[in-house]
C-alpha positions as CSV (number, residue, x, y, z in Angstrom):
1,X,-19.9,-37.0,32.3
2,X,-21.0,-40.6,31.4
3,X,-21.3,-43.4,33.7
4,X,-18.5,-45.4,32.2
5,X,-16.2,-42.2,32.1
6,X,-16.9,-41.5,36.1
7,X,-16.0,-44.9,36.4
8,X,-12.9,-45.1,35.2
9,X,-11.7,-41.8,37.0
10,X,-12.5,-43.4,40.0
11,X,-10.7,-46.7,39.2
12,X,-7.5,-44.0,37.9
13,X,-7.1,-42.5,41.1
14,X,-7.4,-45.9,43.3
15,X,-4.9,-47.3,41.1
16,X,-2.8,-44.1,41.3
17,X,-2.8,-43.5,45.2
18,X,-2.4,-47.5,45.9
19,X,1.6,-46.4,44.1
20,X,1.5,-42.9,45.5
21,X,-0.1,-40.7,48.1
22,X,0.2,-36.8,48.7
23,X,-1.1,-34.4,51.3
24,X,-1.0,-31.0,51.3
25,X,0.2,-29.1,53.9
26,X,-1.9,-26.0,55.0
27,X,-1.7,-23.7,57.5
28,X,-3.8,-20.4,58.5
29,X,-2.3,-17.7,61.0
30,X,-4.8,-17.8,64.1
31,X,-4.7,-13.9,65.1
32,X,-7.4,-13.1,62.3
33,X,-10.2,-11.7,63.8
34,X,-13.4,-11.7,62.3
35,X,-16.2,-14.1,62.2
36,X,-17.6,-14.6,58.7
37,X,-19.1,-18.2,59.1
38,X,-21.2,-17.7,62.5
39,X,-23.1,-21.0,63.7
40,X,-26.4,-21.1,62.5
41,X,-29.3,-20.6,64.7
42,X,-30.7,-23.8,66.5
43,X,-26.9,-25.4,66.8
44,X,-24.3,-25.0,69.8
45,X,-20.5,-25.8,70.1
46,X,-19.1,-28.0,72.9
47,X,-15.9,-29.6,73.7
48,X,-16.9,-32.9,74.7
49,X,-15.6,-34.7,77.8
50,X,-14.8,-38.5,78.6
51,X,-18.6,-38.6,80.1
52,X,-19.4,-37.9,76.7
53,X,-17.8,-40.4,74.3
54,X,-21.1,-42.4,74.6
55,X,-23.1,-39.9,72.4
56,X,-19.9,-39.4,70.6
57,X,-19.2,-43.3,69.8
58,X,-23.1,-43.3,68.2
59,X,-22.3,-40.1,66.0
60,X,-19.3,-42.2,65.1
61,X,-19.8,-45.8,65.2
62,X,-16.8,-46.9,62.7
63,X,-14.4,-45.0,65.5
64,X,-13.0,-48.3,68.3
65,X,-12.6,-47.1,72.1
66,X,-9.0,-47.5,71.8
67,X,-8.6,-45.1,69.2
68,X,-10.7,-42.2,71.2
69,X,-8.5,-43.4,74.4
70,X,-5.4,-42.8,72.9
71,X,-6.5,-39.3,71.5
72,X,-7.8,-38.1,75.0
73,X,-4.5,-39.3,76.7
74,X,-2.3,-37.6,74.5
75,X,-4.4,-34.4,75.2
76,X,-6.4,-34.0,71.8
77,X,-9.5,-32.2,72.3
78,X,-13.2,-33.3,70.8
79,X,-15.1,-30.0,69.2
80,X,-18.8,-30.7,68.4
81,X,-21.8,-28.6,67.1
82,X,-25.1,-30.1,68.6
83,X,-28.6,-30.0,67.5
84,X,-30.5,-29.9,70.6
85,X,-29.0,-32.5,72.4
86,X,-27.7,-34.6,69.3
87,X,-24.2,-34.2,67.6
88,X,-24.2,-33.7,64.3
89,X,-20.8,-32.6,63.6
90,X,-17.6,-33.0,65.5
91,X,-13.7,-32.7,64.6
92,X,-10.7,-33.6,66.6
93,X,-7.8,-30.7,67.3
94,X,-4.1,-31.6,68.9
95,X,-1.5,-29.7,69.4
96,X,1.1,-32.2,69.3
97,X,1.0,-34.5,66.7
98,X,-1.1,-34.0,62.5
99,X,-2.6,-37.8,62.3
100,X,-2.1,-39.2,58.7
101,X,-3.4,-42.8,59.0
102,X,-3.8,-42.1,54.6
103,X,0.4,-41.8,54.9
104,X,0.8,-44.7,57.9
105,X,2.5,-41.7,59.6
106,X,1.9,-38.7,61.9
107,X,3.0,-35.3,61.3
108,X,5.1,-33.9,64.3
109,X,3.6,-30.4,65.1
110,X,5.7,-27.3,65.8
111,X,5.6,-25.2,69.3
112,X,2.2,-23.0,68.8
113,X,0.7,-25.2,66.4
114,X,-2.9,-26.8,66.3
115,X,-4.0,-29.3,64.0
116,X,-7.5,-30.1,63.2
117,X,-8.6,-33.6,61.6
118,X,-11.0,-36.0,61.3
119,X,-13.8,-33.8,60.9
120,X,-17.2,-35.2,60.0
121,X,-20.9,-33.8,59.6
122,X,-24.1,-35.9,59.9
123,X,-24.9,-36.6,55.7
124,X,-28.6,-34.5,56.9
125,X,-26.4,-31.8,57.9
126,X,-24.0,-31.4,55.2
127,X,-25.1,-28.0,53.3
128,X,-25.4,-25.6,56.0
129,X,-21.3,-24.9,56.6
130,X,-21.2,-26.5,60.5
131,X,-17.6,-27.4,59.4
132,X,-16.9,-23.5,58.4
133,X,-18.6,-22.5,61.9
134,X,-16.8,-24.9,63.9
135,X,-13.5,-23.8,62.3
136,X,-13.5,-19.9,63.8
137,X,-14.7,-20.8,67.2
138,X,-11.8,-23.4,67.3
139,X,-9.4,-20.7,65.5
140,X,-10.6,-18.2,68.9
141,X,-10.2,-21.2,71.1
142,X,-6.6,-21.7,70.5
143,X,-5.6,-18.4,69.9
144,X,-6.7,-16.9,73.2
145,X,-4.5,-20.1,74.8
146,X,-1.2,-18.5,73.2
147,X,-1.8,-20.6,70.1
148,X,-0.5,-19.0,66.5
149,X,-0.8,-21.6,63.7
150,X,-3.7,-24.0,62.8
151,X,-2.3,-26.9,60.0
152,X,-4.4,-28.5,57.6
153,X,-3.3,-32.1,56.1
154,X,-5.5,-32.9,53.1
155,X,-5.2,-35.4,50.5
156,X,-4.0,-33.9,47.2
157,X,-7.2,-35.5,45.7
158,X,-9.8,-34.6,47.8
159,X,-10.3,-31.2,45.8
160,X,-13.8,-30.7,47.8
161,X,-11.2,-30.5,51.1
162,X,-9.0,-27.8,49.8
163,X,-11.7,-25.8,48.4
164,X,-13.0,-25.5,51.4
165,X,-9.8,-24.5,53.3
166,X,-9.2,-21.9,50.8
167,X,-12.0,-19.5,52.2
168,X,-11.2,-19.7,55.8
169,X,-7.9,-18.7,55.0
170,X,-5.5,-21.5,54.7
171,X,-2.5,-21.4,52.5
172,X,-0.4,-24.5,51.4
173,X,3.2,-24.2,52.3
174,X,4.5,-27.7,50.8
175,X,3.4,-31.5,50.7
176,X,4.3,-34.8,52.2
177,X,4.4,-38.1,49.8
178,X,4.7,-41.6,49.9
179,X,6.2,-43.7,47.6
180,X,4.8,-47.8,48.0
181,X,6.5,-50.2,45.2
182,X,6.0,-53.8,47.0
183,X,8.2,-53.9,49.8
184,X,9.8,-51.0,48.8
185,X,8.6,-47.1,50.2
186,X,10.0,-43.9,50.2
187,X,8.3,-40.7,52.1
188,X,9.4,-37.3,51.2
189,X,8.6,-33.4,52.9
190,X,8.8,-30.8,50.1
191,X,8.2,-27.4,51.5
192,X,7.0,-24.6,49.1
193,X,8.0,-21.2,51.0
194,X,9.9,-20.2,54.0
195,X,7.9,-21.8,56.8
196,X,8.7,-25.2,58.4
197,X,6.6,-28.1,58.1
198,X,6.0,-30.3,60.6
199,X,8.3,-33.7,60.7
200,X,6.5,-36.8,59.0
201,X,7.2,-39.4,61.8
202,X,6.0,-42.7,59.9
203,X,4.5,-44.9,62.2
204,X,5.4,-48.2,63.0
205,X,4.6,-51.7,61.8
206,X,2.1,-54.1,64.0
């Protein structure tokens, strides 16, 4: 693919998801045992505590106080893999709401279900599957506290995301979109099977 070509298809889709935005919805039963992405020699999970947001806060620099104090008081949980003593991955888990800051909304979870976002891996660290790793020891984590359903809400254009999902066992079950026309917006829950989704709960305006 040319230069100019990439270009473009970059400039398509910002154009595109500035008008519309959709996430998939995803969810993966947690009572699967098995543990076919074991954390690579040299690297330890741990589920940081409020000492800890220090380290956490230089991993992730772009991330304000506020925001981290808001997900500790609403009980959301901090899983990171560690390099000796340094964090080089880290994703959030809650069992009450799906954060969708992409959809200016939140996505309401159901009783039993865990969602996992805003994962990120040091750019060093990226091609040895910490994010695959982290995944099962969260999916045991959760499922030995009564737990049955871990969501998934990723971005219908961030195809690297759902490939990813697909081998640790996630299935899409329907989408959420909005729909910006000036002042104008529309959100919308289309379900694909049987299961519920979790509500959409658009946030408020500052």
């Amino acid at each position: 693919m040319s230069a100019l070509s990439h270009g473009l298809d970059v400039l398509r889709v910002k154009v595109l998801t500035t008008l519309l935005r959709r996430v998939v919805v995803l969810v993966r039963a947690l009572d699967r045992d098995g543990n076919d992405f074991p954390l690579p020699e040299g690297f330890r999970l741990a589920v940081l505590a409020e000492h800890d947001l220090g380290a956490y806060r230089a991993f992730r620099p772009d991330q304000e106080q506020t925001l981290l104090d808001e997900r500790l008081a609403r009980g959301d949980l901090c899983f990171a893999v560690l390099a000796g003593e340094t964090i080089v991955h880290a994703t959030w888990a809650s069992s009450a709401l799906g954060p969708l800051p992409y959809l200016a909304a939140d996505a309401r979870l159901l009783e039993g279900d865990v969602c996992l976002y805003d994962s990120y891996t040091e750019r060093s660290f990226r091609a040895r599957d910490l994010s695959r790793s982290r995944d099962e020891l969260c999916r045991r984590h959760y499922r030995a506290r009564g737990l049955r359903r871990s969501v998934a809400l990723i971005a219908r254009e961030n195809v690297a995301g759902l490939r990813t999902a697909e081998p640790l066992g996630y299935r899409p079950i329907g989408e959420y979109g909005w729909l910006r026309l000036g002042s104008l917006e529309r959100r919308w829950s289309t379900s694909s099977g049987s299961e519920p989704l979790p509500v959409l709960v658009p946030r408020r305006s500052s």
